[in-house]
C-alpha positions in Angstrom: 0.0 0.0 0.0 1.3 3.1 -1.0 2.2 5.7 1.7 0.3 8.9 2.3 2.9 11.8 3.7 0.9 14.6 6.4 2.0 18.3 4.8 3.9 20.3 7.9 0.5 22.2 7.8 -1.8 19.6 7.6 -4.9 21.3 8.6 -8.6 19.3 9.9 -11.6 21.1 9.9 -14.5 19.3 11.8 -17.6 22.6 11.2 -18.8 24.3 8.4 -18.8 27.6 8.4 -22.6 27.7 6.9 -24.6 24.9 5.9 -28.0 24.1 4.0 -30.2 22.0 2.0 -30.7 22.1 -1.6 -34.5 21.3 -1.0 -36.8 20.7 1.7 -36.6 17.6 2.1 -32.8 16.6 1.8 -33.2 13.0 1.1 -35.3 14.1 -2.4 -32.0 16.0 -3.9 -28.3 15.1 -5.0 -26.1 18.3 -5.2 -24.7 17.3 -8.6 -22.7 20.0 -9.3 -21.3 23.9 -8.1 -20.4 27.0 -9.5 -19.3 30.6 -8.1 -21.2 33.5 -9.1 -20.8 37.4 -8.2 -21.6 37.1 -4.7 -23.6 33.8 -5.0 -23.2 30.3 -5.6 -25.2 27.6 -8.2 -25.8 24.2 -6.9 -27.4 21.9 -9.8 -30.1 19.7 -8.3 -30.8 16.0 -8.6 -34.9 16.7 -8.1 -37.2 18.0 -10.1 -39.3 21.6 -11.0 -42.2 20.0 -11.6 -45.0 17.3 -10.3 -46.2 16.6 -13.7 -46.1 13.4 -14.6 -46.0 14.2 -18.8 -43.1 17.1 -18.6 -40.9 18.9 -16.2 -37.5 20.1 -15.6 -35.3 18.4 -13.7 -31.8 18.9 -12.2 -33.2 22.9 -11.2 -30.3 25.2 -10.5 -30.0 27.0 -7.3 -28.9 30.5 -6.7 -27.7 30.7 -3.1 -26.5 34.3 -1.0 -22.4 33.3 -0.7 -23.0 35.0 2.8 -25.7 33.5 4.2 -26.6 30.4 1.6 -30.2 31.5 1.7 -31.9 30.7 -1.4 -32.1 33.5 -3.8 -33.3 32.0 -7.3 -34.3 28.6 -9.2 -33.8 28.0 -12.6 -35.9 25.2 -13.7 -32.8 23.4 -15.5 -33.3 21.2 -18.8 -36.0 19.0 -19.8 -35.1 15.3 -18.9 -32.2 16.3 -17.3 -29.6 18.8 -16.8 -25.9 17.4 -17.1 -23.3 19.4 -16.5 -23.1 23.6 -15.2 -20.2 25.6 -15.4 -19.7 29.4 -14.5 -17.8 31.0 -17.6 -16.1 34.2 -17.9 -17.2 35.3 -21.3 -19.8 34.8 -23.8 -20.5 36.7 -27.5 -18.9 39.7 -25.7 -21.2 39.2 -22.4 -18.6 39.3 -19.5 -19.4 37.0 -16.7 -19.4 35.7 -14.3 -22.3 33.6 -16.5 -24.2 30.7 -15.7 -24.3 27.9 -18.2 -25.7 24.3 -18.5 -26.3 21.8 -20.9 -28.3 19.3 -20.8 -30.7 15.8 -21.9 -32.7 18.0 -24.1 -29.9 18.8 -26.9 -29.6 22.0 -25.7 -27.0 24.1 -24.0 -28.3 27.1 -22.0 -26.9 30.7 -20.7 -29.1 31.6 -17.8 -30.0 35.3 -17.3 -30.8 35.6 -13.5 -32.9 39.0 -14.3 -35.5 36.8 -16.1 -35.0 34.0 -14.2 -35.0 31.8 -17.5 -32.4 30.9 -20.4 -31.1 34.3 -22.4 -29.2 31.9 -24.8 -30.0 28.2 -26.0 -28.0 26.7 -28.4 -30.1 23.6 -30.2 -29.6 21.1 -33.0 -32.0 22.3 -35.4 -34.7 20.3 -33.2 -32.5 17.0 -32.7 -32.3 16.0 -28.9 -29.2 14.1 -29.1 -28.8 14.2 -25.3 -25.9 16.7 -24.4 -23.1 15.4 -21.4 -20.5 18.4 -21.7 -19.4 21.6 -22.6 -17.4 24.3 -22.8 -16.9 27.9 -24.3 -13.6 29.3 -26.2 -11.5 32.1 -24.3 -12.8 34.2 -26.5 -16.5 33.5 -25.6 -17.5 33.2 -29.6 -17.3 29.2 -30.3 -19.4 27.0 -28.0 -18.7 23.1 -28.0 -20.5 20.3 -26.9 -20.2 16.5 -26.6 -23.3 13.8 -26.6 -24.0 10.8 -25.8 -23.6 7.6 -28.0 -27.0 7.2 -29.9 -27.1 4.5 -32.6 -23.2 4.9 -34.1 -22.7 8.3 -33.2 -21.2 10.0 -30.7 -20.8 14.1 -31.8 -18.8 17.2 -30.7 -21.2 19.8 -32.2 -19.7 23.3 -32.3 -22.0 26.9 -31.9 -21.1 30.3 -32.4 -23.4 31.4 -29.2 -24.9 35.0 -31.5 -26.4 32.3 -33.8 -28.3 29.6 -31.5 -30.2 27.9 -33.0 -27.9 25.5 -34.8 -24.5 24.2 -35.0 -22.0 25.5 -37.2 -20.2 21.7 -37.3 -19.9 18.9 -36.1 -17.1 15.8 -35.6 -18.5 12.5 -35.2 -14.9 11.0 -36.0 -13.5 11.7 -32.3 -15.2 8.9 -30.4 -17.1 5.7 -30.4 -19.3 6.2 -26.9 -20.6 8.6 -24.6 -18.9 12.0 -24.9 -18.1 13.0 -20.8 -15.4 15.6 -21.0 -15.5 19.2 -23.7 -12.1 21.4 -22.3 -10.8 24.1 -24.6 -7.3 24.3 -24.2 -6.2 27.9 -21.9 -3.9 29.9 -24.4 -4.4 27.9 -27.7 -6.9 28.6 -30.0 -8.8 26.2 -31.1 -7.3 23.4 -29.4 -9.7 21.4 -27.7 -9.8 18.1 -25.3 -12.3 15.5 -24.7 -12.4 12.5 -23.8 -15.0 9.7 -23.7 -16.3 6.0 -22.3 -14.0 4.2 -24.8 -11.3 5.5 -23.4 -9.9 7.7 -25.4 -8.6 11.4 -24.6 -8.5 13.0 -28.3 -7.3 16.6 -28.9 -8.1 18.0 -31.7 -8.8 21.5 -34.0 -12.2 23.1 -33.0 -12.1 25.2 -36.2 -11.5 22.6 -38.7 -14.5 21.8 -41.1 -13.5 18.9 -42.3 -13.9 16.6 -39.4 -11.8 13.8 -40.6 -8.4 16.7 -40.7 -9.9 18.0 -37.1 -8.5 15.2 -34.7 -4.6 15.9 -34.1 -3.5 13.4 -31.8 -5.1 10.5 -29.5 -4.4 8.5 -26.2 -5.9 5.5 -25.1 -6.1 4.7 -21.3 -8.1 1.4 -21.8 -10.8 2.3 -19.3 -14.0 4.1 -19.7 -13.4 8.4 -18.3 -15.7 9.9 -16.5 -13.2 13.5 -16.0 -10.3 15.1 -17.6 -8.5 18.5 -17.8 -5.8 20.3 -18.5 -2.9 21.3 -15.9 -1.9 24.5 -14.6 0.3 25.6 -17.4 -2.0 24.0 -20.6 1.2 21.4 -21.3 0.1 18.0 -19.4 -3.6 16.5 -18.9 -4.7 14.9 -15.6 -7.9 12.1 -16.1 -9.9 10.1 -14.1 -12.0 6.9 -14.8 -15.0 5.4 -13.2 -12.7 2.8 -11.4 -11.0 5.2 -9.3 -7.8 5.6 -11.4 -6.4 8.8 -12.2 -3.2 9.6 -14.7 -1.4 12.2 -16.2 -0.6 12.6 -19.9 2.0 14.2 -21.7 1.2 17.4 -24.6 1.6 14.8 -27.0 -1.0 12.5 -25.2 1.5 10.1 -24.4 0.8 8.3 -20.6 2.7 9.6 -17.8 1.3 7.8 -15.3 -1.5 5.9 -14.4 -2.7 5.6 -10.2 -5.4 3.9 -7.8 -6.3 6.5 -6.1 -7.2 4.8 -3.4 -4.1 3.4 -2.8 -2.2 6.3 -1.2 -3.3 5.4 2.9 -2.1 7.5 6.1 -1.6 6.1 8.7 0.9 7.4 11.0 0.6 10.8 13.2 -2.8 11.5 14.8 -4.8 11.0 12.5 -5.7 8.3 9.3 -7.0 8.4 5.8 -8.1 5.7 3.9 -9.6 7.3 0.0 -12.9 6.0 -1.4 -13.6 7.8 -4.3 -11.8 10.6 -6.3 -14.4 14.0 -6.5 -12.4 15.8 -8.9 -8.8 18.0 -9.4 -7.9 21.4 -9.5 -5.2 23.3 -11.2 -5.9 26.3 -9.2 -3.4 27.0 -6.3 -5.2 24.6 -4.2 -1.7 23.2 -2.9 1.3 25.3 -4.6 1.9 27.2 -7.1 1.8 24.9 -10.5 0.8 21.7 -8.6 -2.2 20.1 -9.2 -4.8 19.5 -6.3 -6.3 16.1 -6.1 -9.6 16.1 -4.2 -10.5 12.9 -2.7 -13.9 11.4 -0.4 -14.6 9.0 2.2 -18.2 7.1 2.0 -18.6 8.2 5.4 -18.5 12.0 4.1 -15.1 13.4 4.7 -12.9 15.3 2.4 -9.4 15.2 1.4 -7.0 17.7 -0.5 -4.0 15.3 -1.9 -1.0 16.2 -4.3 2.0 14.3 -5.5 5.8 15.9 -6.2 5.9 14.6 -9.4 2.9 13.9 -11.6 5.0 15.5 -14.4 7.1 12.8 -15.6 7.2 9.3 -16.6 9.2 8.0 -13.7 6.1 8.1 -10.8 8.2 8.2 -8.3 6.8 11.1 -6.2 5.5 10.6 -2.9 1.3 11.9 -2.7 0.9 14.3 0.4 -2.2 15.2 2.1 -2.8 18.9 2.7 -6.3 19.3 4.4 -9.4 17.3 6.0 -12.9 18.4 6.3 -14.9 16.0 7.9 -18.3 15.6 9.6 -20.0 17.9 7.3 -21.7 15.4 5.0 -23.1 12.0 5.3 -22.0 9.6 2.4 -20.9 10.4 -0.5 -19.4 14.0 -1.7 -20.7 14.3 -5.3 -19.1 18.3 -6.3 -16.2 20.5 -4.5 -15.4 24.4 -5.8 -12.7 26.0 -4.5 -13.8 30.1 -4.4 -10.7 31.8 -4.8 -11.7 35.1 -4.0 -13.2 34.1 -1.2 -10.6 31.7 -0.1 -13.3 29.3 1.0 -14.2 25.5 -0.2 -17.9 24.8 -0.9 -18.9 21.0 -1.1 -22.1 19.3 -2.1 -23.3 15.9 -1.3 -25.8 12.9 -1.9 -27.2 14.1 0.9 -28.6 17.0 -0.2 -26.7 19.3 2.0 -24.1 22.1 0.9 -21.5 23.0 3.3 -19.2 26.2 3.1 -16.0 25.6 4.3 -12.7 27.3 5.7 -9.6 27.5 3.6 -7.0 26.0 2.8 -3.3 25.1 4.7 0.1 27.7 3.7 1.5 26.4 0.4 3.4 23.2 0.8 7.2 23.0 1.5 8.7 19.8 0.6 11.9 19.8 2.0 13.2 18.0 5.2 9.9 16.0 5.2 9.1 12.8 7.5 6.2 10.8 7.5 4.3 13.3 10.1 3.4 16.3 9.9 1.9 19.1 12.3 -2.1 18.7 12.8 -3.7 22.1 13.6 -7.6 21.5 14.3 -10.0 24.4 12.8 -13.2 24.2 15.0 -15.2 26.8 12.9 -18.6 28.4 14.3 -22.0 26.2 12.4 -24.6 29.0 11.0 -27.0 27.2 9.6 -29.3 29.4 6.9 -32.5 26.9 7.2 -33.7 25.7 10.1 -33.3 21.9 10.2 -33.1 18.9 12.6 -30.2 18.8 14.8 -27.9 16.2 14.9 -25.8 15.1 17.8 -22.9 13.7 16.7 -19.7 14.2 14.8 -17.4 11.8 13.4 -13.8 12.4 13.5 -11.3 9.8 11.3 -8.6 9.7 14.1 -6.5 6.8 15.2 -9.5 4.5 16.5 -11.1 6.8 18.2 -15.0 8.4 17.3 -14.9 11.8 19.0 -18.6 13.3 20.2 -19.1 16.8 18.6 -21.8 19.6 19.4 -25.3 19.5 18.5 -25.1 22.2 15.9 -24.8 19.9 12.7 -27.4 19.3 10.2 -28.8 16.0 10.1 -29.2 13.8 6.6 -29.6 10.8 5.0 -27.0 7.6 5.2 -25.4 7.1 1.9 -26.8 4.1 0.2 -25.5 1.2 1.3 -21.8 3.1 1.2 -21.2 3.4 -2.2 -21.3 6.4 -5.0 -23.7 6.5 -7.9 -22.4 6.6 -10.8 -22.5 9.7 -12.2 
C-alpha cells in the first residue's frame, strides 16, 4: 500500500462555516454539481421543477447568497435532465461571471438571473441528441459540446453562441461512446480536449470543417473516463475513470502515469485516511503554485485535498501528500467541490442533499526535510445554519480509533446508500 505523507501544515476542519439544503426535504436531492457567481453560488439539483407526470424540468439550478446560503433564485434546468453547469467568464462579448448548463434535451443554456429563464439556447435544429459536456472558447465566440452515444454516433457539435439555433459543425470522428469531457485548451486557440467512455482522450482542432483533418492526436487509457483536464500551465492533462484511477498525460497525449487513487493510505501521526472515491482535481493553487490538487472522499462524508511531487514525468516516483481534512459535514458520498478563490473558501455538495461552506486551505506546501508526520492544527469553525433543520448530535472524526462526540449544531441527513457512490 502506498504511503500517504501529512504536509507540515496539515490542517482538519470538523464545522462548516454555513450549511444548507438544496430542498426541503434533503433525502429528495443530489447536489450534482457547483459554481461561483458574483456574490452567489449555483448548486445543480438531482430533483425535479415540476409534479407533472407528462413534462418537467429536472436537475433545477440554485442561486444561493455566498453570505448567508439562503436561497435567492431557481432556474428550472433542462427538460429530462440537466448534465453538466459551469460558470464562464465570457460569452458573445457578455462578460461573466455567467451561468451555463447543458443538458438531456440537446440544448446548451446561458441563464439570465434578471428573467429567471435561459437568455441563450443553443439547439440542434430540433435533434435532442442528449448533451453530457461543454465548454466555451476564451474568447467566448465558439461553443462546443459532446453527446452521448446514440445508434453509431457520438458528436462534438460546435456553436457560435450569437447564432443559436444550430450548429456550425460537427465531428463524429473523435469517439465511439458517450462524450463525458468538452475542455478548450487555456492559451491555444482552437485546441480542444475531450475524452470519452472508450477510453480515449483526443485533442483536436475546434475550427477545422473537415472533421476527418480536425483530430490531431489520440491516447488511449483502456478504461471508460468519466473527467479530464488540462494542468496549470495548458502542457500536461490529468484524467480520471469510473474505477478510481487517475493519470497524467504528456502534450503529446503520451501516458505519464497511471494511479489507484485509493491506494495512497495515512496512517501514522494522529490521525488516518483511507480514499474511497476521487471528486475531482484542481489546477488552481489549491496546494502550490503549478501543482495540481487532487480532491478525494470518504463514504462516510469526509474530504481530502491530496497532491503528488511529481505527476510530471514518466518516472512516478513522487510521494502523494495530504494537505487538508474536512470532515463531519456530510453523510456519504461528496458528489461536487469548488474552491472560491476570491473568497478563499471551499464549498462542497453531497448525496445528501446538504451544501457546506468551508474554511480555507493550509500555507502552500514546503517539501523539504519532510518525514512521514506532519503538524495537525484542528480548525473548530462556528456552524450558521441558513434553514432551520433537525439537529444532529454527533460528529465523526477519522482519528486513530477513536469516534470523537461533537456539538449538537450539525445538520442532520440521509445515510449514503448502502456506502457506495452513484455513478455519475
Amino acid at each position: 500500500m502506498q504511503t500517504l505523507f501529512s504536509s507540515p501544515h496539515l490542517n482538519a476542519t470538523s464545522s462548516s462555516l454555513r450549511q444548507t439544503t438544496i430542498s426541503g426535504n434533503a433525502d429528495e436531492s443530489y447536489v450534482l454539481s457547483l459554481a461561483a457567481l458574483n456574490e452567489k453560488y449555483a448548486a445543480m439539483s438531482s430533483g425535479s421543477t415540476s409534479t407533472s407526470a407528462n413534462k418537467s424540468d429536472t436537475c433545477p439550478i440554485h442561486i444561493y447568497s455566498k453570505n448567508t446560503l439562503q436561497r435567492m433564485q431557481t432556474f428550472p434546468g433542462h427538460e429530462v435532465a440537466s448534465t453538466s453547469m459551469r460558470s464562464i467568464s465570457v460569452i458573445a462579448g457578455l462578460n461573466g461571471p455567467i451561468l451555463m448548463s447543458s443538458g438531456k434535451d440537446g440544448s446548451v443554456r446561458v441563464w439570465d438571473e434578471r428573467s429567471g429563464s435561459h437568455g441563450i439556447k443553443m439547439t440542434n435544429l430540433g435533434k435532442s441528441q442528449p448533451l453530457l459536456a461543454f465548454d466555451v472558447s476564451p474568447d467566448g465566440y465558439s461553443v462546443a459540446a459532446g453527446t452521448e452515444l446514440q445508434g453509431d454516433d457520438a458528436l462534438v457539435l460546435f456553436w457560435d453562441p450569437r447564432q443559436p439555433a444550430a450548429p456550425l459543425r460537427s465531428h463524429s470522428c473523435t469517439h465511439s461512446d458517450d462524450i463525458t469531457v468538452v475542455q478548450f485548451a487555456p492559451g491555444r486557440p482552437g485546441m480542444l480536449l475531450t475524452a470519452s467512455s472508450d477510453g480515449l482522450i483526443s485533442l483536436s482542432n475546434a475550427e477545422e470543417p473537415d472533421e476527418d483533418e480536425a483530430v490531431v492526436t489520440v491516447g488511449n487509457w483502456g478504461c471508460s473516463i468519466s473527467q479530464a483536464g488540462w494542468m496549470q500551465d495548458g502542457s500536461q492533462i490529468w484524467a480520471a475513470s469510473d474505477m478510481e484511477t487517475f493519470s497524467t498525460w504528456s502534450e503529446e497525449l503520451d501516458l505519464l502515469q497511471s494511479h489507484d487513487i485509493r491506494a495512497p493510505c495515512l496512517h501514522s501521526g494522529p490521525r488516518t485516511w483511507v480514499t474511497d472515491y476521487l471528486i475531482t482535481a484542481s489546477s488552481s493553487n489549491v496546494t502550490e503554485p503549478g501543482r495540481l490538487g487532487v480532491f478525494v472522499g470518504s463514504n462516510e462524508g469526509d474530504i481530502a485535498l491530496l497532491s503528488n511531487s511529481d505527476l510530471s514525468t514518466s518516472r512516478g516516483t513522487g510521494d502523494w501528500y495530504i494537505h487538508n481534512l474536512w470532515t463531519a459535514g456530510h453523510q456519504g458520498v461528496v458528489r461536487s467541490v469548488l474552491w472560491d478563490e476570491q473568497e478563499q473558501v471551499l464549498v462542497t455538495g453531497g448525496e445528501d442533499g446538504l451544501i457546506n461552506v468551508w474554511p480555507g486551505l493550509s500555507p502552500p506546501m514546503d517539501y523539504s526535510g519532510l518525514g512521514g508526520r506532519g503538524v495537525v492544527h484542528e480548525s473548530d469553525s462556528m456552524d450558521v445554519d441558513s434553514e432551520p433543520a433537525e439537529i444532529s448530535s454527533r460528529k465523526r472524526f477519522r482519528e486513530m480509533d477513536v469516534e470523537w462526540e461533537g456539538d449538537d449544531n450539525g445538520l442532520t441527513s440521509k445515510e449514503s446508500k448502502n456506502g457506495k457512490r452513484s455513478k455519475r
